[in-house]
The first five atom37 places (N, CA, C, CB, O) and aatype in JSON, in Angstrom:
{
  "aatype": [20, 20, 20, 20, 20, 20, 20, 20, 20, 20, 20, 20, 20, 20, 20, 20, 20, 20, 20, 20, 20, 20, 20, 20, 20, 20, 20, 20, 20, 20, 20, 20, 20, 20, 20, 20, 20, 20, 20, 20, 20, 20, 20, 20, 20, 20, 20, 20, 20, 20, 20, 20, 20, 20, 20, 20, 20, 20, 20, 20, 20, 20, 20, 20, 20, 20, 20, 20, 20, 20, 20, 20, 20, 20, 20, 20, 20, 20, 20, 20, 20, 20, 20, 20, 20, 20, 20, 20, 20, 20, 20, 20, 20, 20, 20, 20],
  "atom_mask": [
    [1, 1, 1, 1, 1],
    [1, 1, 1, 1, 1],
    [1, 1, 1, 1, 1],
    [1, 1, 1, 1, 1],
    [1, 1, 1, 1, 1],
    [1, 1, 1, 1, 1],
    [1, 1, 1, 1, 1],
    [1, 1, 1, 1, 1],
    [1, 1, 1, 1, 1],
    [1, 1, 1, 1, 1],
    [1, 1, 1, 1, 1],
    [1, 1, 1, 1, 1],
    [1, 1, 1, 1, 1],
    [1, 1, 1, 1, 1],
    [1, 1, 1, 1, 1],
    [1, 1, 1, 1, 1],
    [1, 1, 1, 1, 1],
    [1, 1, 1, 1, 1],
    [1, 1, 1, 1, 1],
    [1, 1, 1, 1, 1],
    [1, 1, 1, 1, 1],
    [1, 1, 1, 1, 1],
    [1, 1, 1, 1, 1],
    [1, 1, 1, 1, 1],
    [1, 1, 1, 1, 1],
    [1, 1, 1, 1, 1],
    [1, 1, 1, 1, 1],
    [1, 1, 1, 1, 1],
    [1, 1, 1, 1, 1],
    [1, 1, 1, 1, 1],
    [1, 1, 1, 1, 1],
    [1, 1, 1, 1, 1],
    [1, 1, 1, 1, 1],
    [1, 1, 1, 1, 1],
    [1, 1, 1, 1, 1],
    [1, 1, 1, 1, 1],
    [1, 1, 1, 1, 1],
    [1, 1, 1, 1, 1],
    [1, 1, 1, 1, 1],
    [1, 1, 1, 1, 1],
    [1, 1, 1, 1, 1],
    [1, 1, 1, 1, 1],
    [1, 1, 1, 1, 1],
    [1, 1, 1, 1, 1],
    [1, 1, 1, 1, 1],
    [1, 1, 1, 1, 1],
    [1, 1, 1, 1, 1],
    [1, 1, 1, 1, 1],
    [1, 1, 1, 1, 1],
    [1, 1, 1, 1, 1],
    [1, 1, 1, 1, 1],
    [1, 1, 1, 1, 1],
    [1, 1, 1, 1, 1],
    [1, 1, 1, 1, 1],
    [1, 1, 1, 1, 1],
    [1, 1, 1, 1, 1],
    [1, 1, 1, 1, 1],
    [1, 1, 1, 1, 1],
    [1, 1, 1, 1, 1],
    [1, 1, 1, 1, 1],
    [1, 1, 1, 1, 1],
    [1, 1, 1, 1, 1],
    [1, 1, 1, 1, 1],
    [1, 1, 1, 1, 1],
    [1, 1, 1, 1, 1],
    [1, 1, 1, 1, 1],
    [1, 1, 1, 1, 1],
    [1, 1, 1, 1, 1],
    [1, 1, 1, 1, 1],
    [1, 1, 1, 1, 1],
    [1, 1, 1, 1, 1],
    [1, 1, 1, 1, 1],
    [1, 1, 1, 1, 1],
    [1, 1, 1, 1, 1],
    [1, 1, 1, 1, 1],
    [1, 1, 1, 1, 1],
    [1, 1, 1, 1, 1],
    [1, 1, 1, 1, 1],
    [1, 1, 1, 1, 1],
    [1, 1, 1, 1, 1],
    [1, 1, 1, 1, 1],
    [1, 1, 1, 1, 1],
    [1, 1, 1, 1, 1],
    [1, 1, 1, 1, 1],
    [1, 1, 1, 1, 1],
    [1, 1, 1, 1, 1],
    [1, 1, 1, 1, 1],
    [1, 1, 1, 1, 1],
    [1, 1, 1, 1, 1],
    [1, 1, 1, 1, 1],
    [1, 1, 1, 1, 1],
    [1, 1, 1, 1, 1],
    [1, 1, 1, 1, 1],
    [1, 1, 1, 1, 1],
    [1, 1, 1, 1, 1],
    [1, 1, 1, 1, 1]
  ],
  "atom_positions": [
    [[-0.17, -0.46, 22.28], [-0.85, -1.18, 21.21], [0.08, -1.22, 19.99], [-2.21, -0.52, 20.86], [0.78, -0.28, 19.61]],
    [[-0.02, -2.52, 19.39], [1.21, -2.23, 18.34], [0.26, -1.67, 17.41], [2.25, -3.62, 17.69], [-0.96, -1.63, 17.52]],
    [[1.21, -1.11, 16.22], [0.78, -0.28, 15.09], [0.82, -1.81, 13.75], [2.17, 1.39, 14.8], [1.28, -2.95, 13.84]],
    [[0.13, -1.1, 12.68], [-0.35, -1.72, 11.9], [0.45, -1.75, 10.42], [-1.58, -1.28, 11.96], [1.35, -0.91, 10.36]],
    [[0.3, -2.45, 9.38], [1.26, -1.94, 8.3], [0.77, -3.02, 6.93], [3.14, -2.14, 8.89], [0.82, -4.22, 6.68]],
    [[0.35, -1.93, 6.34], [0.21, -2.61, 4.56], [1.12, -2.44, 4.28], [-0.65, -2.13, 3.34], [1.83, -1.44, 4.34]],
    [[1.37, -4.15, 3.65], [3.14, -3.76, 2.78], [2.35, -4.26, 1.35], [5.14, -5.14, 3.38], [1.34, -4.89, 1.06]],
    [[3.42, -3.61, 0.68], [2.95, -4.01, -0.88], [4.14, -4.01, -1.79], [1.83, -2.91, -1.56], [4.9, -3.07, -2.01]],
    [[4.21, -5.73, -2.47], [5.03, -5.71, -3.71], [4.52, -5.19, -5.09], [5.42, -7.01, -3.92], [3.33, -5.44, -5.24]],
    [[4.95, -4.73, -5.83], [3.52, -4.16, -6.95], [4.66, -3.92, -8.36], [2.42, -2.05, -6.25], [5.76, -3.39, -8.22]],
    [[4.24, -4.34, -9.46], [5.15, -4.49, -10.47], [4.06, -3.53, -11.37], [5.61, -6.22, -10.97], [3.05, -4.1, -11.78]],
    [[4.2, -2.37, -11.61], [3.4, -1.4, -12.15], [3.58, -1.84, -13.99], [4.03, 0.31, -11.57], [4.68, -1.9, -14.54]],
    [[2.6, -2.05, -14.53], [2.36, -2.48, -16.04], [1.63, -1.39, -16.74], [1.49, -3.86, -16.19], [1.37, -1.68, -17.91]],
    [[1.11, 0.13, -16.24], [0.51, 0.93, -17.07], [1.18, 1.88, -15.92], [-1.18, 0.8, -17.52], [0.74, 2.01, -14.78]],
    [[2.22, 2.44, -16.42], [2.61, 3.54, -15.76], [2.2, 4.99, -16.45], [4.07, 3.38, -15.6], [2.78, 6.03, -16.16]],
    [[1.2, 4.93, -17.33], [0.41, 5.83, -17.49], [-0.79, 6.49, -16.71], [0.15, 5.53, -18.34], [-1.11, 7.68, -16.65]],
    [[-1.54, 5.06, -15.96], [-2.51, 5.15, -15.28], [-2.47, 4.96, -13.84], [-3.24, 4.48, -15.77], [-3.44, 5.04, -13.09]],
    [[-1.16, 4.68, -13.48], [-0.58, 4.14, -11.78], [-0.97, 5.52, -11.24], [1.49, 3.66, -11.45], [-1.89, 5.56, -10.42]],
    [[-0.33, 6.73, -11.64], [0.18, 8.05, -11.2], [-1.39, 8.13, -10.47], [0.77, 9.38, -12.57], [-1.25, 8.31, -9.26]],
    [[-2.82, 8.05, -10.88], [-4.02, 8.22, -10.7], [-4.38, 7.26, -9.35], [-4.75, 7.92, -12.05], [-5.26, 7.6, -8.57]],
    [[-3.9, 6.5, -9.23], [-3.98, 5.67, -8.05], [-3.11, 6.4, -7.05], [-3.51, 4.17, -8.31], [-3.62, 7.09, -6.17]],
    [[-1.94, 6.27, -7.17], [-1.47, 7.04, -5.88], [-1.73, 8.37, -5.46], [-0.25, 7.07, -5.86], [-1.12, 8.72, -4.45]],
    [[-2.66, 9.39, -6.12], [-2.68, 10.41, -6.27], [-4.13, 10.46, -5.22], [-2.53, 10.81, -7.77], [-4.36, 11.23, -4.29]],
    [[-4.95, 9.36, -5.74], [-6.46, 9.33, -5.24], [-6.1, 8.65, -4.06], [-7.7, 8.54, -6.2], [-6.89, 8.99, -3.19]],
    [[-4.99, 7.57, -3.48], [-5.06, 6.66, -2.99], [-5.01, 7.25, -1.12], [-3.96, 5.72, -3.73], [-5.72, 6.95, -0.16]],
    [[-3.68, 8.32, -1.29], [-2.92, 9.16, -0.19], [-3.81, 9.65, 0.41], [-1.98, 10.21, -0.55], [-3.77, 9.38, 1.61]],
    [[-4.88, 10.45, -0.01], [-5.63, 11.11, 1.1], [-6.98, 10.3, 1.51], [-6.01, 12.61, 0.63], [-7.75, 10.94, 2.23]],
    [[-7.39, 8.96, 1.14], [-8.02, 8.04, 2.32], [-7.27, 7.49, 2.74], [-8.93, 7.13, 2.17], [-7.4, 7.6, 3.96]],
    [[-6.19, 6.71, 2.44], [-5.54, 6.23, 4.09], [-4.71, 6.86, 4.7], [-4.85, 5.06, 4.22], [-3.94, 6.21, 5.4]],
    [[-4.55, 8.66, 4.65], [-4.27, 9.24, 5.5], [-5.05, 9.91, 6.33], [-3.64, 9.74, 5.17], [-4.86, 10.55, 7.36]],
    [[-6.0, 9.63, 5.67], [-7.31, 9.46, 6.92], [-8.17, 8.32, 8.1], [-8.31, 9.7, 6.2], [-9.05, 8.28, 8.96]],
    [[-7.3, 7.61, 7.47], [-7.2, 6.62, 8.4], [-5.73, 6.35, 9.21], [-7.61, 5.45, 7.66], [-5.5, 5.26, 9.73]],
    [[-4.85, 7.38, 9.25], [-3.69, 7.46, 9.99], [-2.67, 6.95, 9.31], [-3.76, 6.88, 11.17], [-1.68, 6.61, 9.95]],
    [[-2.69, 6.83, 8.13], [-1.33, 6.1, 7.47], [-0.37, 7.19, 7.39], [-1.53, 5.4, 5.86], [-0.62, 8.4, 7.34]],
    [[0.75, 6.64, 7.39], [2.24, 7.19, 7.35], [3.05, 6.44, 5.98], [3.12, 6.73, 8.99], [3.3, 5.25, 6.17]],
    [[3.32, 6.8, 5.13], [3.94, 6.02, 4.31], [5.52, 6.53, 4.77], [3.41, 6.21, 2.69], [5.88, 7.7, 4.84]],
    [[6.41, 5.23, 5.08], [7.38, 4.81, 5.61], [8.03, 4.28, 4.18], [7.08, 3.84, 6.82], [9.15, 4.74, 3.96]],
    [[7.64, 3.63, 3.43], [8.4, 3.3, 2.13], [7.36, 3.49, 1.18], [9.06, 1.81, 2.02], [6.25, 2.95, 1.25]],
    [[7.86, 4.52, 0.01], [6.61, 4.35, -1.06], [7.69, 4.42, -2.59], [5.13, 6.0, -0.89], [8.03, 5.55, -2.91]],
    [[8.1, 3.48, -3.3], [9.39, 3.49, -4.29], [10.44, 3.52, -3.74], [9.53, 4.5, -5.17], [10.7, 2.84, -2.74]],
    [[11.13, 4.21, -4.22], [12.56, 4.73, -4.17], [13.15, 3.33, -4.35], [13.06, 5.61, -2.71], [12.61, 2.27, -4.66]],
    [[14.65, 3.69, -4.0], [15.09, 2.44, -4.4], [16.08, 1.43, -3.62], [15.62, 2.7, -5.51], [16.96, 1.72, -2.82]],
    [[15.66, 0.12, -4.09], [15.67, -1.22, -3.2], [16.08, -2.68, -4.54], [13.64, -1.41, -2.27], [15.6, -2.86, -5.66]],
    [[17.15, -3.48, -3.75], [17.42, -4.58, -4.19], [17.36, -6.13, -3.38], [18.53, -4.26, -4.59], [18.18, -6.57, -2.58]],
    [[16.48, -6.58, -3.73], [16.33, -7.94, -4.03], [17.53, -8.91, -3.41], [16.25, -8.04, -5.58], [18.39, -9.23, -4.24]],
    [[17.67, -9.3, -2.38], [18.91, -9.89, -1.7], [18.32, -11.47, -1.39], [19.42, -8.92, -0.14], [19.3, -12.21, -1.29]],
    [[17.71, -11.83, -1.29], [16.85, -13.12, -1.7], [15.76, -13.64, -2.19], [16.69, -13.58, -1.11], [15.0, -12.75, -1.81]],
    [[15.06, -14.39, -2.76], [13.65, -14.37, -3.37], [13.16, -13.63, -4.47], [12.87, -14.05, -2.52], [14.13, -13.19, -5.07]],
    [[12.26, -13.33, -4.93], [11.62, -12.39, -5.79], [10.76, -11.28, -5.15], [10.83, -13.13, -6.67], [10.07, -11.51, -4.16]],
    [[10.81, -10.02, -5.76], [9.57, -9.16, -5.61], [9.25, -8.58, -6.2], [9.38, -8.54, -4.95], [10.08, -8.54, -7.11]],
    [[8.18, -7.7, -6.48], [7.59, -6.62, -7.02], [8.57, -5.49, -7.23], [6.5, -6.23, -6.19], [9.34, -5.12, -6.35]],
    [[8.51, -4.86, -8.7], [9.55, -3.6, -8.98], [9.46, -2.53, -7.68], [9.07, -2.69, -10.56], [10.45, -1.87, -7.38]],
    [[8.39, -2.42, -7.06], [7.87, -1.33, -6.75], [7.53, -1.62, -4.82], [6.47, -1.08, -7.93], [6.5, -2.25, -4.59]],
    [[8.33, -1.18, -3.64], [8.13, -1.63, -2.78], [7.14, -0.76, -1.68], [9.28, -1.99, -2.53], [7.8, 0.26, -1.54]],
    [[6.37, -0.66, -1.14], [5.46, 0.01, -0.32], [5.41, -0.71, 0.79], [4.2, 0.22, -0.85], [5.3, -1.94, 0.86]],
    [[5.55, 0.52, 2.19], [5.19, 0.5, 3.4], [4.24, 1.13, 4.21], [5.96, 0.64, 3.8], [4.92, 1.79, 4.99]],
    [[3.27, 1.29, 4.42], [2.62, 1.95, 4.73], [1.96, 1.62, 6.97], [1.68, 1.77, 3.31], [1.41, 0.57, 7.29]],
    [[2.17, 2.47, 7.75], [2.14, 2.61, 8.88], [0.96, 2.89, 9.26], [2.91, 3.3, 9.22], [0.38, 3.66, 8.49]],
    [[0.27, 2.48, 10.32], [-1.35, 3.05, 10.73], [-0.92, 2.6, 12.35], [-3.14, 1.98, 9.82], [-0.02, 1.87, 12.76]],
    [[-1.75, 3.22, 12.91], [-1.92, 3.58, 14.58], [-1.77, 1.96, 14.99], [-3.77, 4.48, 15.19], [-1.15, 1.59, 15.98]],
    [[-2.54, 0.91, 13.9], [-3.35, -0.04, 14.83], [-3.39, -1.22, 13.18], [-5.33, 0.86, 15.71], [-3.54, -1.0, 11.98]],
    [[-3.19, -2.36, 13.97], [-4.23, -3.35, 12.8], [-5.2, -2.95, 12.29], [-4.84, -4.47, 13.21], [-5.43, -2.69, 11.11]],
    [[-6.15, -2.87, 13.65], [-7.41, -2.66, 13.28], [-7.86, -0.5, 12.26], [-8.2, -3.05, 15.17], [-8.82, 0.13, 11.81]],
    [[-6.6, -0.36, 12.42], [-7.1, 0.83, 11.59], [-6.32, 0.56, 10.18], [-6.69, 2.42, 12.35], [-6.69, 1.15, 9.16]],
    [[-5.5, -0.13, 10.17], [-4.76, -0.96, 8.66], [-6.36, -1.92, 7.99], [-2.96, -2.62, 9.35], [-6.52, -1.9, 6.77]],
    [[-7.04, -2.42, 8.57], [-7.9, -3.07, 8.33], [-8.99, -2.36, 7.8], [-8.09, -3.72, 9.25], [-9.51, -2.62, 6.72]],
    [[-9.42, -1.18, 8.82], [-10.24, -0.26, 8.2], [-10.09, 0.57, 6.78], [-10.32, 0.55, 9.09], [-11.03, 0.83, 6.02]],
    [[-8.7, 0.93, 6.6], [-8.28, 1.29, 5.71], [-8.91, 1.11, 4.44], [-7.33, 0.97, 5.81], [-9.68, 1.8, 3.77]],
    [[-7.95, -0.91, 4.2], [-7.97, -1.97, 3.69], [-9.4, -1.95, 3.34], [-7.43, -3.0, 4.46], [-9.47, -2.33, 2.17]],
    [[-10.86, -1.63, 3.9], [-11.84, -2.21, 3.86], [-12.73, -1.15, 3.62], [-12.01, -3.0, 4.87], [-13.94, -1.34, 3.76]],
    [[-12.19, 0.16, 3.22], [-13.36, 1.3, 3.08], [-13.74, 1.07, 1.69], [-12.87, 2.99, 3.33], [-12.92, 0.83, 0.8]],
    [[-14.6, 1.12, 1.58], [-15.13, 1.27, 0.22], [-14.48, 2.67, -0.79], [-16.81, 1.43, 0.48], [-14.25, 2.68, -2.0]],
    [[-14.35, 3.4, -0.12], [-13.75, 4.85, -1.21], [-12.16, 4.19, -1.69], [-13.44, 6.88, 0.0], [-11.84, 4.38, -2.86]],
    [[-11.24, 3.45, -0.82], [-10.44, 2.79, -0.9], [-10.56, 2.11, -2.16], [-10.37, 2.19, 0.1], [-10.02, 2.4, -3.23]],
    [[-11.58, 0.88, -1.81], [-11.85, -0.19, -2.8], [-12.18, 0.37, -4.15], [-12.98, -1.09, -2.34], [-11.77, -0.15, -5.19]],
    [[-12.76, 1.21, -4.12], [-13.36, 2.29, -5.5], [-11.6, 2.34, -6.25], [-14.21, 4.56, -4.76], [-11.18, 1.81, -7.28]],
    [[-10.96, 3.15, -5.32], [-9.99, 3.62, -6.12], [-8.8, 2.3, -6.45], [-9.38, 4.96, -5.32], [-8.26, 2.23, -7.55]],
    [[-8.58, 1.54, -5.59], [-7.69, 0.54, -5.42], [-7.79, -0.65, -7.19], [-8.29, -0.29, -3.7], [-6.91, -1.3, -7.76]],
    [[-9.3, -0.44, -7.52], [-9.28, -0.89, -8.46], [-8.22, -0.41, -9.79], [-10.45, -0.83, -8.57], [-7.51, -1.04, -10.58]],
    [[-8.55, 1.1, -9.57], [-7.19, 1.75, -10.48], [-5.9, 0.79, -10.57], [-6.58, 3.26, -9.71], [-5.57, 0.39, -11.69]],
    [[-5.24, 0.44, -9.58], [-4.0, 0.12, -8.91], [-4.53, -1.5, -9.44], [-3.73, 0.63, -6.98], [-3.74, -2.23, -8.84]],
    [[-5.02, -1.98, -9.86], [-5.49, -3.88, -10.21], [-5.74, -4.2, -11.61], [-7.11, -4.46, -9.45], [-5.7, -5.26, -12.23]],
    [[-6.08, -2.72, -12.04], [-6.05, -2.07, -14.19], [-4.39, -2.32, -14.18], [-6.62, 0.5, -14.78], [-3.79, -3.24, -14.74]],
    [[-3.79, -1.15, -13.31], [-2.47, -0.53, -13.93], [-1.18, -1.41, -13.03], [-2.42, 1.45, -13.64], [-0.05, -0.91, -13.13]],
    [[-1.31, -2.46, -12.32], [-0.6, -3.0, -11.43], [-0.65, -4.66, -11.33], [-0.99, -2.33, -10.28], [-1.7, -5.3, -11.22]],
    [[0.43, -5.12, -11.38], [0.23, -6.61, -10.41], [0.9, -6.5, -8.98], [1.05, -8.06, -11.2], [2.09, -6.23, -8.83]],
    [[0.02, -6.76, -7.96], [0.35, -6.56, -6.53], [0.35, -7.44, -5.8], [-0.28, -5.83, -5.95], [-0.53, -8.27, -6.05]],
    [[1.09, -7.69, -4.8], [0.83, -8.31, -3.57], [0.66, -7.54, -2.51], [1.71, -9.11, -3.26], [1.63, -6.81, -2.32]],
    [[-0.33, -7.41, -1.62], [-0.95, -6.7, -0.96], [-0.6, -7.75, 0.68], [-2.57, -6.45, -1.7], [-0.47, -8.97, 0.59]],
    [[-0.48, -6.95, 2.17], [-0.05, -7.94, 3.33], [-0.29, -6.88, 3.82], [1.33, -8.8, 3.6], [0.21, -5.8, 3.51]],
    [[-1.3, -7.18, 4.85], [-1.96, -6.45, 6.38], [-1.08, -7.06, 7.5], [-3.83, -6.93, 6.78], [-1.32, -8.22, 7.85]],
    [[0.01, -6.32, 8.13], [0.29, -7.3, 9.27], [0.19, -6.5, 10.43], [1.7, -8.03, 9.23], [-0.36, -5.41, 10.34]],
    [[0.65, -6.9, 11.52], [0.31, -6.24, 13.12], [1.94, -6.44, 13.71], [-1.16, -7.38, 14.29], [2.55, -7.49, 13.91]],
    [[2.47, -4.74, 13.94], [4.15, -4.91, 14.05], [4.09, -4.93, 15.7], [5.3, -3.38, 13.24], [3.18, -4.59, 16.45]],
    [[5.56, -5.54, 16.02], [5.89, -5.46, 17.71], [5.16, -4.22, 18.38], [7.66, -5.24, 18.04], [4.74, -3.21, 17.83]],
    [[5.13, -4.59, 19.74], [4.82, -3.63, 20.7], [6.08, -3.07, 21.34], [3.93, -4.19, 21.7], [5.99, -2.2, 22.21]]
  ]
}
């Protein structure tokens, strides 16, 4: 079954209040099996535009990227991250 993956471009605008999002964010979707595979560090821009801030995040399954994506304790906190962030957010479904 292929595995699943939120990617996220995210240009953080209150880096006072971001820290509170990722802090709350890690232990529901590592309860839903996430692996963060890229979370910052650092990355350049070789065509197009993106977000300062690059995120990868790994799950068993689409359908558990989806669940994730769709819990409400998620959505509670995710709002943090929509105060202190402009994001682009992408659910996709990787090779088998």
């Amino acid at each position: 079954m292929p595995k699943g993956y939120i990617i996220g471009q995210i240009t953080v605008t209150d880096p006072n209040g971001y820290p509170e999002y990722v802090r709350r964010d890690t232990p529901i979707l590592e309860s839903h099996g996430a692996k963060f595979v890229v979370r910052g560090g650092r990355s350049e821009v070789m065509e197009g535009t993106a977000g300062d801030r690059q995120v990868v995040i790994e799950f068993p399954s689409y359908e558990a990227a989806m669940d994730a994506w769709n819990d409400p304790a998620y959505q509670e906190v995710a709002e943090i991250r929509r105060r202190c962030a402009e994001s682009t957010i992408i659910i996709v479904e990787g090779v088998d």
